[in-house]
N, C-alpha and C positions, 0 to 999 in steps of 0.2 A: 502259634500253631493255627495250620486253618483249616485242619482235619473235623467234617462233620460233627457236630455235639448236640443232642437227644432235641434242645431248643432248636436247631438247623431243623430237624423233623418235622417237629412238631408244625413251627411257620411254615415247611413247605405245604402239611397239609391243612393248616389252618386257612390258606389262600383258597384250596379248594371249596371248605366250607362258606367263605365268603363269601367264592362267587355262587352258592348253592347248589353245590354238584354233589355233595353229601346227601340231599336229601332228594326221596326221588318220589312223583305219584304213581308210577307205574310197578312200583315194589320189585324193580327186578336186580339179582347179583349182584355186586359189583364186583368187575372184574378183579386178579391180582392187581397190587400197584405197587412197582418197583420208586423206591423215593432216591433221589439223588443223594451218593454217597461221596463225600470226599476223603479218602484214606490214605495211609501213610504210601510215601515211592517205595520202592528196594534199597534206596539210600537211604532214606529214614527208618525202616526198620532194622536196618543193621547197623545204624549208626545211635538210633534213639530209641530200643529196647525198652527202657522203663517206661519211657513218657506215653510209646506204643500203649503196653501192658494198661496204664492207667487210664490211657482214651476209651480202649477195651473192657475197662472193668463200668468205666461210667456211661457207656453206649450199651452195657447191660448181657456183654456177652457169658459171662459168670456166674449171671443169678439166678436163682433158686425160681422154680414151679411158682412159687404164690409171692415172687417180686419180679418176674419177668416182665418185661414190656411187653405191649399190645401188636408190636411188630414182629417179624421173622428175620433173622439175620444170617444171611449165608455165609457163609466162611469158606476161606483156599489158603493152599497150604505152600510155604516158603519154609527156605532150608537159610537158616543160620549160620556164620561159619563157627562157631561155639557153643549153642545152644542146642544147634540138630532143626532139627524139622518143627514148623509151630504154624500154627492155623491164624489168618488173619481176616476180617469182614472183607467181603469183596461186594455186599448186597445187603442192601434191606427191604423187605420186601411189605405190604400193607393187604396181607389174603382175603381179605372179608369188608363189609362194611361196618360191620359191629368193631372191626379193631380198629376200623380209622376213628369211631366216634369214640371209641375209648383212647386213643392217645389224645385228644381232647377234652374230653371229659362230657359229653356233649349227648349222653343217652337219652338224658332225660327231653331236651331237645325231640330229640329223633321222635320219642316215644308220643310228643306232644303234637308233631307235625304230623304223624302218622294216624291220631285222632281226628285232628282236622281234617285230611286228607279221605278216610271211610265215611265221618259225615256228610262232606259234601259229595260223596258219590253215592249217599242214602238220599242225599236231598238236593242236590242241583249238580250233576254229574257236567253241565255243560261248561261249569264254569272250574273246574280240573285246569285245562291248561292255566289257568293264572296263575295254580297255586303250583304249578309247573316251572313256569316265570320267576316268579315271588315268591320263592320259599323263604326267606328271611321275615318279608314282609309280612309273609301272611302270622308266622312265628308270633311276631310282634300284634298282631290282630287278633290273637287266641283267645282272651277274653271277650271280645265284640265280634267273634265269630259268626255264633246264630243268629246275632241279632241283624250282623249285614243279609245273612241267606234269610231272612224273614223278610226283608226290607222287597228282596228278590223275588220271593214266591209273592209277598201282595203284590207286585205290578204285573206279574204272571197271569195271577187271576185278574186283576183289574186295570188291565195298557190303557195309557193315556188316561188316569180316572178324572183329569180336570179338576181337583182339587188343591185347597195349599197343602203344604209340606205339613202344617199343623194339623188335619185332620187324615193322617196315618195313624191309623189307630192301632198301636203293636205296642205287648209288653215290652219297656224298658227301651220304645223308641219314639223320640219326639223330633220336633224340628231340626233341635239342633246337634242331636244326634246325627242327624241326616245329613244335614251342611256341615260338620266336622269330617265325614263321611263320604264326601259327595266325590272326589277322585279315585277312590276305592270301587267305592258303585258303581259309576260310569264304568268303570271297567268289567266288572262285573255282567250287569245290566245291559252293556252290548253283545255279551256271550249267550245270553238268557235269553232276550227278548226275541220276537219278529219282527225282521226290519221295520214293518208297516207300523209298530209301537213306537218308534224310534225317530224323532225327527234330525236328518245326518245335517241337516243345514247349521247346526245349533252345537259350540262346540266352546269347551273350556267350563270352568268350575261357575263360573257368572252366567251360563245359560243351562245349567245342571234342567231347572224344574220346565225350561221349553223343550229339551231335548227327550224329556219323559213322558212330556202332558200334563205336567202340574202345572194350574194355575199361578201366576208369577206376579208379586206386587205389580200396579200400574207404575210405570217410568210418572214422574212428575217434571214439569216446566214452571219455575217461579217470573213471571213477567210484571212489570209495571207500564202504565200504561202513561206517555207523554207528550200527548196533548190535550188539547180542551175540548169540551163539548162530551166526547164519544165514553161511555164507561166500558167497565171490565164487569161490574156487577153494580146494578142500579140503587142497590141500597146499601152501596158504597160510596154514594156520588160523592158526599162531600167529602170522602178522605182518601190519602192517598191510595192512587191505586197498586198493591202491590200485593197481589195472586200466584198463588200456587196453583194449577190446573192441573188433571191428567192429560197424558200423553193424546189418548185419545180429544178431549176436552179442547186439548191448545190446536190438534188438526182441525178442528170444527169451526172452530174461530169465526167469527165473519164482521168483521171491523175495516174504518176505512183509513187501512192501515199502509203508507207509503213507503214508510221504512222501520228497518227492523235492524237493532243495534245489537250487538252481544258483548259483555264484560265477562272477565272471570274474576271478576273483586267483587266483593260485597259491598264494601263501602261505596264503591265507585257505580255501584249498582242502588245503593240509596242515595245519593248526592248525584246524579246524573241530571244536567240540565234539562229544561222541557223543550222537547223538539216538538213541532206541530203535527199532528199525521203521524206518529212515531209509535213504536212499541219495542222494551227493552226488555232483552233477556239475560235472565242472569247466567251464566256458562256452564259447562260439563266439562270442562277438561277435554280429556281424552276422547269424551264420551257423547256423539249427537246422535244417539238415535231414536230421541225423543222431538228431535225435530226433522229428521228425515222422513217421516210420516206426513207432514201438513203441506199439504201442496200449493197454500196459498201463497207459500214464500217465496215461491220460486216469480211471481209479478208481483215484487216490491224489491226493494234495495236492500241489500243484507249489508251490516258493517259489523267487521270482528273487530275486538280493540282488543289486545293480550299485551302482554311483559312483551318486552324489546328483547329477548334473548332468542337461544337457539328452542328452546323448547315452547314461547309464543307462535313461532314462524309456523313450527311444527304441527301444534292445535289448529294454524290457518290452512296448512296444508291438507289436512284432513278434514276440517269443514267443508271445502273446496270440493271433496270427493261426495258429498252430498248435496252442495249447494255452488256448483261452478264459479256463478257470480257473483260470490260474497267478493266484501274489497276490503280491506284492513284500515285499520282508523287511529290514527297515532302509534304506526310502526316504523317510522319513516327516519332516514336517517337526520333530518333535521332536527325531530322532533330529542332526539337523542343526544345530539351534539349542545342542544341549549340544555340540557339538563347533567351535566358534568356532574355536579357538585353528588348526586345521592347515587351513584353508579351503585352499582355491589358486582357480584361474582359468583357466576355459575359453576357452581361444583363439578356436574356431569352434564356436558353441554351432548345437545346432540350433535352426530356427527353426518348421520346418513346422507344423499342425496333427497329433496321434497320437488319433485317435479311441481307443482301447481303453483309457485311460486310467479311472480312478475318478474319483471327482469332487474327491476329496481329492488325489491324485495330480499331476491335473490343475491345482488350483491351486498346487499346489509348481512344476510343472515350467514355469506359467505364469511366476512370481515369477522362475525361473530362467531362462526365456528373454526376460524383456523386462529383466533387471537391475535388478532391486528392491530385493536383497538385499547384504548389506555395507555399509561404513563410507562408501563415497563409490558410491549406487544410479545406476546408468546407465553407470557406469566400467568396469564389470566382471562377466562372466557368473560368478558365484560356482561353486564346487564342492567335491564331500567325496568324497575316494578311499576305496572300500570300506573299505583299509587300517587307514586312519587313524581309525579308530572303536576304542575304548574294549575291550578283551578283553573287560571286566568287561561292559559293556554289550550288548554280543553275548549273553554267556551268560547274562542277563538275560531279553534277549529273545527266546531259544528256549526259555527254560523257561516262558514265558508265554505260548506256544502252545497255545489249546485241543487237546484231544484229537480228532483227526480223528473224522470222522463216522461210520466203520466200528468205530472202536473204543467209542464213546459207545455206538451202537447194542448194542454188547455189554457194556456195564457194567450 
């Protein structure tokens, strides 16, 4: 049988609720809503009388004032050749919006959203469309309600107050209220505020307290320093040098510093040979914009040295977009080819195009993103962990560094 049944209903209007068309901030009617009915042909009812009758009785056409369904059911009437004349659904129809939330059971809902909905037009009427948007979500938010519109009204009265996130002084709101919070607000907070509060350059959950005016931890740079003579911190002379700096701190720098190395290993960040003139950075990933500040980088030699895979190349690609002349330092397909034995395999290789690549570069990272490379090609995105490279080979290959260009000049 595949004649509509009460569950057909209900899921058509449960999809409504979903997408949050049931709940409205502007409190207005809703219209009639005719639900899709599938009912018996003129074959079927003349053929299948009983089966009719009992689709009928459990679609609720039968029942009683205080077991009726929350629907209206139209009826038309067909002529039997035995029975005579009998009325069959042609229509169901959903009159109100209290009966759509009562075929789902969903009042109390309604009644909660509808709380929400007058507070925020007692106390931040501009941010209505979200809850517009987000009626699910905000549903889901009913307890941390006031506490996000508190959040709202302090930056109201105080845009941009330049402070940390910890010195929000509101019942029942701390830091990390705020950072559990922080994509809710942002949405929020751009409703709320004057542009001029607003910094638009500053965007995603990691620049939440720039794009407010909160004070924002300092970004830090852990550098070691490797050569002789020159310190990082004078009552450090005699031990190794291996600093943390702020962001600011590492722009400031003024060392006579010819090149500039970056790892994203740590180990390979404490076991890195001593270059003369040198100064190593420990890496960020994804992440240089703790060095796109320091201008001094830009007259000296930069070298990346990352994993041999597709997502090393990538890290170089986007250094690149800060520091054009960086050059990559044990990416090479040489370097790879003598290290067979500790290969592994990249899970999710990158795929995209990295324009800032060389041209040699470019065909390694090619090999490595279409799976060219190893014992069964197409099986497997191959890879070489920084690590897993050769001591000997490493200090190999620093010593076979030309002499930077400043020093040439002065021989």
């Amino acid at each position: 049988m595949t004649w509509t049944t009460p569950a057909d209903l209900r899921a058509q209007v449960q999809k409504l609720w979903d997408k949050g068309e049931l709940l409205r901030v502007d409190g207005a009617p809703m219209p009639p809503l005719r639900l899709r009915l599938v009912a018996p042909t003129s074959t079927e009812l003349a053929e299948r009388f009983d089966d009719v009758r009992a689709w009928m009785r459990d679609l609720g056409c039968n029942a009683t004032a205080d077991s009726a369904p929350p629907y209206r059911i139209a009826m038309r009437t067909f002529r039997h050749r035995v029975l005579g004349h009998n009325a069959v659904p042609e229509a169901v129809w959903l009159d109100s919006l209290d009966a759509a939330l009562a075929l789902l059971g969903k009042q109390a809902e309604a009644r909660r959203f509808a709380q929400l909905v007058q507070t925020t037009r007692t106390q931040q009427p501009a941010v209505l469309p979200w809850l517009q948007q987000r009626p699910l979500q905000a549903l889901d938010l009913a307890p941390v309600w006031p506490r996000l519109l508190a959040v709202v009204a302090w930056l109201q009265a105080q845009p941009r107050p330049g402070v940390y996130l910890r010195q929000v002084d509101l019942p029942g709101v701390d830091s990390k209220f705020i950072e559990a919070h922080r994509g809710v607000l942002a949405s929020l907070l751009d409703l709320a505020l004057p542009p001029q509060a607003i910094d638009a350059s500053a965007s995603g959950a990691s620049q939440f307290a720039r794009r407010y005016g909160f004070q924002d931890k300092p970004l830090r740079v852990r550098v070691r320093w490797l050569g002789a003579g020159a310190v990082l911190l004078p009552a450090a002379a005699e031990t190794d040098q291996d600093v943390t700096l702020t962001q600011a701190a590492f722009a400031r720098l003024a060392l006579p510093v010819r090149r500039v190395f970056i790892t994203e290993n740590e180990i390979n960040f404490l076991a890195f040979p001593p270059v003369a003139d040198s100064l190593l950075v420990f890496g960020a990933g994804y992440g240089f914009d703790a060095l796109a500040a320091a201008p001094w980088l830009h007259s000296c030699e930069v070298h990346y040295w990352g994993d041999i895979d597709t997502h090393g190349f990538a890290i170089l690609d986007q250094l690149r977009a800060h520091l054009p002349h960086a050059q990559s330092l044990l990416m090479d397909r040489e370097t790879l080819l003598a290290h067979t034995g500790p290969w592994g395999h990249e899970p999710t290789p990158v795929l995209r195009d990295l324009p800032r690549l060389t041209a040699k570069e470019q065909a390694l990272f090619d090999d490595l993103r279409y799976r060219r490379l190893g014992t069964a090609p197409g099986t497997a995105c191959v890879r070489l962990e920084q690590e897993r490279i050769g001591f000997g080979w490493v200090q190999q290959a620093l010593a076979a560094l030309p002499l930077p260009i400043t020093q040439k000049g002065q021989a």
